[in-house]
N, C-alpha and C positions, 0 to 999 in steps of 0.2 A: 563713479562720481555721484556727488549727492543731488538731486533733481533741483533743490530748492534752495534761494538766498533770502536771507532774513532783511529784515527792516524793523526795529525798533522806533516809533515814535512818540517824542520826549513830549510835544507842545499840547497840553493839554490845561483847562482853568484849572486855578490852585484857590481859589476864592474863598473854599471851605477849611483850607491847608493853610490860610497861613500864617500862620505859628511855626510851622514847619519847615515852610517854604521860601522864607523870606531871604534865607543864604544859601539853597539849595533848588534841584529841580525835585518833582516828584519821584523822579526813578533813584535817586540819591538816599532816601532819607532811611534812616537808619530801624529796621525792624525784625524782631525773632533774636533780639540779642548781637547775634552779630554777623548777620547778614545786611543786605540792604533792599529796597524794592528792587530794582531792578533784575539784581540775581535770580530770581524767579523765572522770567522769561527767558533771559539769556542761556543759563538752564537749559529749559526744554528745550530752547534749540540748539542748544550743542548737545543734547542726550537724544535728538532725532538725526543726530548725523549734520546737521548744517555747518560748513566752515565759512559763508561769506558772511558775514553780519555788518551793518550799518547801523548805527546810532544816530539819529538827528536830533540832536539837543537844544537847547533853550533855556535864556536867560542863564544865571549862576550856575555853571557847569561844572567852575573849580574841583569840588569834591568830588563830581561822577568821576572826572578824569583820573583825578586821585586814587580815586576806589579799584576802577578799573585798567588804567594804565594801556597797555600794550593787549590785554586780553590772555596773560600766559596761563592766568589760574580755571579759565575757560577750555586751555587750548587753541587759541585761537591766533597767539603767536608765529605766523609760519609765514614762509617768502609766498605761495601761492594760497590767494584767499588772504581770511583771516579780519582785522576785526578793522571800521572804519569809520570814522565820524564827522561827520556835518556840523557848523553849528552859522545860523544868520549870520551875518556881516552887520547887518544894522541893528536896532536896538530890538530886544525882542519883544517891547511891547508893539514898537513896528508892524512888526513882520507877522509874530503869533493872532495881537489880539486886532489890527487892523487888516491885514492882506489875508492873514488864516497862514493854515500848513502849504498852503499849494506852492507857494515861492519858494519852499524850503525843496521839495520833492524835485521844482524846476530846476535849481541848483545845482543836483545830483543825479542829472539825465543821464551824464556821460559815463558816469561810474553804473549807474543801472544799466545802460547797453551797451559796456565793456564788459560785463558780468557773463560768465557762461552757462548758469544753470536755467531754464527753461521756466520754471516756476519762480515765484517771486510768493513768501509770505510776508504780513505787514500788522504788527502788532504795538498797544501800548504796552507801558511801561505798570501800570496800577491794577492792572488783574493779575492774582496772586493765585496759582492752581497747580500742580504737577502732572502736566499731560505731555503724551508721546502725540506726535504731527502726522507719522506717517498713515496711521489710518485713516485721517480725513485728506491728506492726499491722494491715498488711493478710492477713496471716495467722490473726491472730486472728478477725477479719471472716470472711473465707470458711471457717474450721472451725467458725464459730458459736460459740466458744466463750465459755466465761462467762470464766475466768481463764488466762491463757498463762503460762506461766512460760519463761525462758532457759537454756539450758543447754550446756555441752560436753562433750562423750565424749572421756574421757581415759586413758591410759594411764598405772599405777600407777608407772610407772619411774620416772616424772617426781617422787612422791611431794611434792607443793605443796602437797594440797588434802586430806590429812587430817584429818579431822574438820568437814569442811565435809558440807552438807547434799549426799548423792548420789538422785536421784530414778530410780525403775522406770519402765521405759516398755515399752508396747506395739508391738504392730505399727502402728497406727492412730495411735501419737503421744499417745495419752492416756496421764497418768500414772494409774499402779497404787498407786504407796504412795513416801512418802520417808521416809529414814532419814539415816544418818552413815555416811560415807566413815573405814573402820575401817584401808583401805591392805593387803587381804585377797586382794579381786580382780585379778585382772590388768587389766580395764575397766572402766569406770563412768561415770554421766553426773553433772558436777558441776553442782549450781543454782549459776547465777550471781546468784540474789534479785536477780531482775528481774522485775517482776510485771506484768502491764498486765490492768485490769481496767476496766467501765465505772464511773462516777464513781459511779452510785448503787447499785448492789453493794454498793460499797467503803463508802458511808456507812449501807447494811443492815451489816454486817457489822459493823461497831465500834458501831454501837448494841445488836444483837444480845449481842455479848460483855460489854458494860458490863451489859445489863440481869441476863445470866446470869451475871457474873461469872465462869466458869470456866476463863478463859484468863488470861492476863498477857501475851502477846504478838502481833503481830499476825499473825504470820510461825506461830503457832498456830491463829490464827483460820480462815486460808485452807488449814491441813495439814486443818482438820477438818470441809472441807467437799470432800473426796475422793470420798465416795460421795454426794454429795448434787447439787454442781454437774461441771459439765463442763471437766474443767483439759487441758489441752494442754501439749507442751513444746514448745519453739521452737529449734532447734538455730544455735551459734554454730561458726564453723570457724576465727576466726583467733585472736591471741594471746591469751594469758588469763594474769594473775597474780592471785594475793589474796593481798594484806597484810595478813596474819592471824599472824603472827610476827617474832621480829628474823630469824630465817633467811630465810622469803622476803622480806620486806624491802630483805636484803643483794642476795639473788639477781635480783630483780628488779632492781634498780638495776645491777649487773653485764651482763644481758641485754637493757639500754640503749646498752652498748657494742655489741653484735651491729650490725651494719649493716644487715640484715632484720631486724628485729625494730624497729631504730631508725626505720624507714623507717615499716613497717607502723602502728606504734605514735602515731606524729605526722602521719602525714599519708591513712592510708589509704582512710578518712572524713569526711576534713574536720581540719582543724589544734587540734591543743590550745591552748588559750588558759590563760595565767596575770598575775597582777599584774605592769604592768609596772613596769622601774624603772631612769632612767636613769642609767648607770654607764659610766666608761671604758668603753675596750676592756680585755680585758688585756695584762697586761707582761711579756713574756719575755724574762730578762735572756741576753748573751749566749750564756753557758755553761752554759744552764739546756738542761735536754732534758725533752721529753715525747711520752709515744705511746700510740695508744688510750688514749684518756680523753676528757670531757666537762668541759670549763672554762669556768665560766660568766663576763659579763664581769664588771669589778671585780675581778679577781684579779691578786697579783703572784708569777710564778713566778721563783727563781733557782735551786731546787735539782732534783731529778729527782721525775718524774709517770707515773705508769706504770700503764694499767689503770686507773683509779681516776675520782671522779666528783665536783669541787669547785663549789659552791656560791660565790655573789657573793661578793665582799671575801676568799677566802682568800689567805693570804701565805704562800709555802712559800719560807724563805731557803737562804742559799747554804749548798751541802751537803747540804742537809734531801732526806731519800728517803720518798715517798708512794707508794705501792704497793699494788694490788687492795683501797680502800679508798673511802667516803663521806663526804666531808668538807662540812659545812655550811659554814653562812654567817658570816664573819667571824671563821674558826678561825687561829691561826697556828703554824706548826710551824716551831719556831726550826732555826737551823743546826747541821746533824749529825744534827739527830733523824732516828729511822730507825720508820716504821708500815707495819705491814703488815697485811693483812687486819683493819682495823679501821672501825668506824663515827663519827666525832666531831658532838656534836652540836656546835650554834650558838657559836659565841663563844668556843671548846676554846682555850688553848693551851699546849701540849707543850714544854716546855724544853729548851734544848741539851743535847745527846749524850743525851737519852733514845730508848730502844730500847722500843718497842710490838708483838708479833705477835699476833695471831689465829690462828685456822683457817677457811678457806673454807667449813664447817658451821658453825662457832661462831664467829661474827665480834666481835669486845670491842665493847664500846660505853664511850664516856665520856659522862658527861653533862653537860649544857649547862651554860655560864659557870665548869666548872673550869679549874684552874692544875694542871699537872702539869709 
C-alpha cells in the first residue's frame, strides 16, 4: 500500500491572473494545448503510486469539476481511495481571502484521520514540473525529518519566480528561515509548496491553529514551526514554471515548444494524463503552412501557424496569420486576421482583416466567448 495521501491546494491570489481567472480557478485554466494546470500535479502523483487525493477548491470550480469528474483518466476512480473534493461553503472571497486556507483544511479533519496512509503530501495547483515523490519521501525517512519541503536553486535571470516564497538553507539542508523572492539576488532557492509531512503532524497542526487562532493559513502554520520542528529542504533539478502571472503563463506555454523541455516535461517521470476527448485529426488545407507549434486535434488550419500553441476545435482560415500566440479551444480567427503575441481564451472569435499584436513580455489577452 502506498505510504502517502495527496492534497492538492486550489486557494491561492489570482490578482495577476485575472483575465484568466475570472470564470475559472487557477488549476482549471487551460495550458500546453490540451491539457490543463492542474494535470501536472495530479500526474506526479498518480505516477508516484498515490491513490488518495483531495482537491480543495475555490471559488468557480464548474470547469475543474468538469475537467476532471470522478478522476477515471487519473485512475483514480476506484471504491477504495480515489479522488475527493472540498470546496467552502461560504463565499470564497470569505473564507480564501479573509480567514486564509485554514478553515478549508478544518473542514476536512475527518477525511484526513479517516485516511490510512501515514504520510500526508500537500501541494499547489501552479507549479508546473514532472517529478517522481518517492525519493524525497525516502529522504524525508532517513534525515528523520518532521516536515520536508521542495525546492529549486535558481538563477535570478530567469526572473519567473518573483515574489514566490524563497527558503534559507544550511549546510546540513535544514531550513533557517523563509521569506519572498524580491528578484535582489543573483541565487536563491524557490519553494516549490511541496510539503510532505506525516499524517498526524498535519492534523496537530490545524487543530493547533484553529484552537489558537493566530494564523489564517496553513502555509503559516508550518513557517511557524521553524524553530520548533525539524524542516528540511529537498532539492529539485529539473524543469520548473509557476503560473502565478499571464507573463509566465505565456512563457511557459512558449517553453512547450522547446523540444527538451517538451520532452522532459511529458515524459520524464511518467506521462501527463489529461481528459480525454475524441476529436478528428486535424485538417490542413493545402496551402495552409505551419511550423513549430503544438495543434491539438479537432483543428482546421488553412491560414499560417507559426510558434504558436492551439487548443481542440480552433479554425484559423485562409489567409488568417497566428503567430507566437495561445489560442484555446474553439477560437476562430477569420480570413486575413493577423495575431501576434497574443493569448485567446475559449470560444474567441477574431474578424476578418482584424490586426492583433502583443509583446512577448506583455502578451494581450482576450477574454472568453468575445466577438472582435
Amino acid at each position: 500500500m502506498n505510504e502517502m495521501m495527496g492534497i492538492i491546494n486550489l486557494s491561492a491570489s489570482t490578482d495577476k491572473l485575472k483575465n484568466l481567472t475570472e470564470i475559472r480557478t487557477i488549476g482549471s485554466i487551460p495550458i500546453g494545448g490540451r491539457y490543463r494546470v492542474i494535470d501536472f500535479i495530479l500526474s506526479n502523483m498518480v505516477n508516484t503510486g498515490i491513490s488518495n487525493i483531495a482537491i480543495c477548491t475555490q471559488g468557480k470550480a464548474r470547469s475543474l469539476y468538469d475537467h476532471i469528474g470522478s478522476g477515471k483518466y487519473w485512475d483514480l476512480d476506484r471504491k477504495k481511495d480515489g479522488l475527493f473534493y472540498f470546496h467552502p461553503e461560504a463565499s470564497s472571497i470569505d473564507i480564501v481571502q479573509k480567514k486564509g486556507d485554514i478553515e478549508i483544511f478544518n473542514s476536512m479533519l475527518s477525511y484526513i484521520k479517516k485516511s490510512k496512509q501515514p504520510y500526508v503530501f500537500l501541494s499547489r495547483s501552479y507549479m508546473i514540473c514532472n517529478v517522481d515523490f518517492s525519493d524525497m519521501l525516502e529522504y524525508h525517512k532517513k534525515s528523520d525529518s518532521d516536515i520536508t519541503i521542495m525546492y529549486k536553486r535558481m538563477n535570478n535571470n530567469v526572473r519567473r519566480f518573483v515574489d514566490c516564497d524563497a527558503i534559507n538553507i544550511d549546510e546540513n539542508d535544514d531550513i533557517v528561515s523563509i521569506g519572498k523572492n524580491l528578484g535582489k539576488k543573483k541565487y536563491y532557492n524557490v519553494s516549490m509548496e511541496m510539503y510532505l509531512m506525516k499524517r498526524e503532524l498535519l492534523i496537530d497542526i490545524i487543530e493547533e491553529s484553529i484552537h489558537l487562532g493566530d494564523v489564517d493559513f496553513l502555509k503559516q502554520c508550518i513557517f511557524k514551526q521553524l524553530g520548533e520542528l525539524k524542516i528540511k529542504g529537498f532539492a529539485f533539478d529539473g524543469y520548473l514554471a509557476c503560473i502565478n502571472s499571464i507573463q509566465n503563463y505565456y512563457k511557459t506555454n512558449m517553453d512547450m515548444l522547446i523540444p527538451r523541455v517538451q520532452e522532459e516535461l511529458f515524459n520524464a517521470n511518467g506521462l501527463i494524463y489529461t481528459k480525454i476527448k475524441d476529436e478528428p485529426s486535424t485538417y490542413y488545407a493545402d496551402d495552409s503552412y505551419t511550423t513549430n507549434s503544438l495543434v491539438s486535434s479537432g483543428c482546421l488550419v488553412e491560414g499560417v501557424v507559426e510558434n504558436s500553441i492551439l487548443s481542440r476545435g480552433v479554425h484559423v482560415k485562409k489567409g488568417a496569420i497566428v503567430r507566437n500566440s495561445v489560442v484555446m479551444q474553439n477560437c476562430v480567427i477569420d480570413e486575413t486576421a493577423n495575431i501576434n503575441y497574443m493569448i485567446l481564451d475559449k470560444n474567441v472569435s477574431i474578424g476578418a482583416k482584424r490586426v492583433f499584436n502583443g509583446d512577448a513580455d506583455h502578451p494581450f489577452v482576450i477574454a472568453k466567448n468575445s466577438k472582435i
